[in-house]
N, C-alpha and C positions, 0 to 999 in steps of 0.2 A: 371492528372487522377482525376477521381470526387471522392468525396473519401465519398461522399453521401451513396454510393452504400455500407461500410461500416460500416456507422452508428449504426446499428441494430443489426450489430456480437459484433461493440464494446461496447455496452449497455449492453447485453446479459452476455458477457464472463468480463466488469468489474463488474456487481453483481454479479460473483460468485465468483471472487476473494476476493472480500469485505465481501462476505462472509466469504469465508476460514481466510482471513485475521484478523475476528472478533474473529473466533474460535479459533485460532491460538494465540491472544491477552488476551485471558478469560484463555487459558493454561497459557499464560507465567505469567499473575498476581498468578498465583498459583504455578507455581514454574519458578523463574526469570533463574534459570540455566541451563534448559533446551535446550541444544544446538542444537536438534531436530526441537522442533519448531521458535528458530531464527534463522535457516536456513530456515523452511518453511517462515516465514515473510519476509524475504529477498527475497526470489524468490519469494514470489510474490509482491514484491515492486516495484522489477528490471521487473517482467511480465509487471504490470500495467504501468512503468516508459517506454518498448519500444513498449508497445499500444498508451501510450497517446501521446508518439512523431511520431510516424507514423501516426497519427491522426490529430497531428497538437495544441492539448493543452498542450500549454507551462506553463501554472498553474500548472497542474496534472504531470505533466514530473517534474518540478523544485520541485516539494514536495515530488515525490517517488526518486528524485534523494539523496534530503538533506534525506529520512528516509536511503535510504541504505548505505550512510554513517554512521549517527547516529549504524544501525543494525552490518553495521562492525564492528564498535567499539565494539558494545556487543559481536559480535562471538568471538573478539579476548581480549576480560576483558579488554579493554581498556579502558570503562566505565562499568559502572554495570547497572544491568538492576531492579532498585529500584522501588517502588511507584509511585515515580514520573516521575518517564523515562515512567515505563507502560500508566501513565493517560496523558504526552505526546502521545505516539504512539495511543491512542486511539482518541485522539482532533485530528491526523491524516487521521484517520480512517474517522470520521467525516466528517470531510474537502474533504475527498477524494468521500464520499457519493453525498456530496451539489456538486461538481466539476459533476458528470454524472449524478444528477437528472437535472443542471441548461441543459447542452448537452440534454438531452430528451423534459427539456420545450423550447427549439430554436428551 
């Protein structure tokens, strides 16, 4: 399957995750125990994690895979969701940005 013909829904539909995903990271620095929005982070980690395997990039698959682990552990206080866990998920967030601008300039 050429999977060309998909390039453009998945560009489209991962800036708007990464979007949500931002907004969703700007709540949680503001309050870490909000179990609302690290559910919303999650889903869309795991959204982004079975785009980018259907896709075929296994960088962006392996990093939404390690955050919804890391995101488990916070839904279930098996870590806490500190300072530093949030300015992690956000170097994710990053990283996941450079991952579909680098896919746009190939």
């Amino acid at each position: 399957m050429d999977m060309n013909q998909y390039l453009d829904i998945f560009v489209e539909e991962s800036r708007e995750h990464l979007q949500n995903l931002n907004s969703s990271l700007l709540e949680l620095e503001k309050d870490a125990a909000n179990k609302s929005v690290l559910n919303e982070i999650f889903r869309v980690a795991h959204t982004l994690k079975g785009m980018s395997g259907t896709m075929g990039y296994t960088k962006m698959q392996t990093l939404t895979h390690d955050m919804e682990d890391v995101l488990d552990a916070l839904r279930n206080e098996r870590i806490l969701a500190d300072p530093n866990m949030v300015d992690v998920l956000f170097k994710c967030l990053d990283a996941l940005e450079t991952y579909v601008n680098t896919v746009v300039a190939t």
